[in-house]
C-alpha positions in Angstrom: 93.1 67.4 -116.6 89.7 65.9 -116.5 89.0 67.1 -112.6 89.3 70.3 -113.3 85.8 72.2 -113.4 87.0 75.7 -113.4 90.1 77.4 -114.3 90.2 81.2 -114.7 92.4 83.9 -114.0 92.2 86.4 -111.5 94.0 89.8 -109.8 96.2 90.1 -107.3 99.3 87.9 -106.4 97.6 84.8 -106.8 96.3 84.9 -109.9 94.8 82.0 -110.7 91.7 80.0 -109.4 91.1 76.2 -110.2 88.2 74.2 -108.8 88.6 70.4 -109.2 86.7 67.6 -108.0 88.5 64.7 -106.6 87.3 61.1 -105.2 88.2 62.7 -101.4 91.0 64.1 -99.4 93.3 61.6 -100.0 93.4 62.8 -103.9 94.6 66.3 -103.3 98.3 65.9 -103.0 98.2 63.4 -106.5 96.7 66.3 -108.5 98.7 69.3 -107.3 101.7 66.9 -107.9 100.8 66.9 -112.0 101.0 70.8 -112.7 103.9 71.4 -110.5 105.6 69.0 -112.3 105.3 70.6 -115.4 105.1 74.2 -114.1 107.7 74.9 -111.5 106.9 77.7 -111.5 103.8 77.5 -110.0 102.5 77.4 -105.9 100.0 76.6 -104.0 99.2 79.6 -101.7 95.6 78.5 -100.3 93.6 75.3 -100.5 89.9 75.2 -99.5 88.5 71.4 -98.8 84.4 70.6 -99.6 83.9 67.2 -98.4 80.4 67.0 -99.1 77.9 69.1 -100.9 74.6 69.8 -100.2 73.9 71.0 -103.8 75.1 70.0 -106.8 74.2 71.4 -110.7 70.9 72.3 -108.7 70.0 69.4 -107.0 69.8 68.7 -103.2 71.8 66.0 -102.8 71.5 63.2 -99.7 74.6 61.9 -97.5 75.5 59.4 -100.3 75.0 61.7 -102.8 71.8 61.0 -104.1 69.5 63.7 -105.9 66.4 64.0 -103.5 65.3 67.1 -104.7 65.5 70.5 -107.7 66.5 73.9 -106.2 65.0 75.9 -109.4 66.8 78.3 -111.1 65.3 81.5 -110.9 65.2 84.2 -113.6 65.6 88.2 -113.2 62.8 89.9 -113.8 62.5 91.2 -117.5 
């Protein structure tokens, strides 16, 4: 599924952690719909919502979303 940015297993009883991004809120419901089709199996036990984010791949990012500036990625020392 092309939203999803991260997929990965994890422990415990819910074992797995997917991070998708989505067009807004009204998109959430559409895309759990897909894999619980196919895997019935499979529930939703805990949903976390990010309307808007300040950073993005490093960059600050305004109210449209709009780079306005680089958070630098810093290094451990050697």
């Amino acid at each position: 599924m092309e939203e999803v940015r991260l997929a990965v297993s994890v422990s415990g009883s819910d074992n797995l952690l997917v991070r998708v991004w989505l067009r807004g809120p009204h998109a959430v419901d559409p895309f759990e719909a897909v894999p619980a089709e196919r895997f019935p199996w499979l529930r939703v036990n805990d949903r976390t919502v990010v309307l808007r984010s300040r950073k993005r791949m490093g960059r600050l990012l305004d109210p449209t979303g709009r780079a306005t500036g680089l958070v630098p990625l810093a290094l451990p020392p050697a």
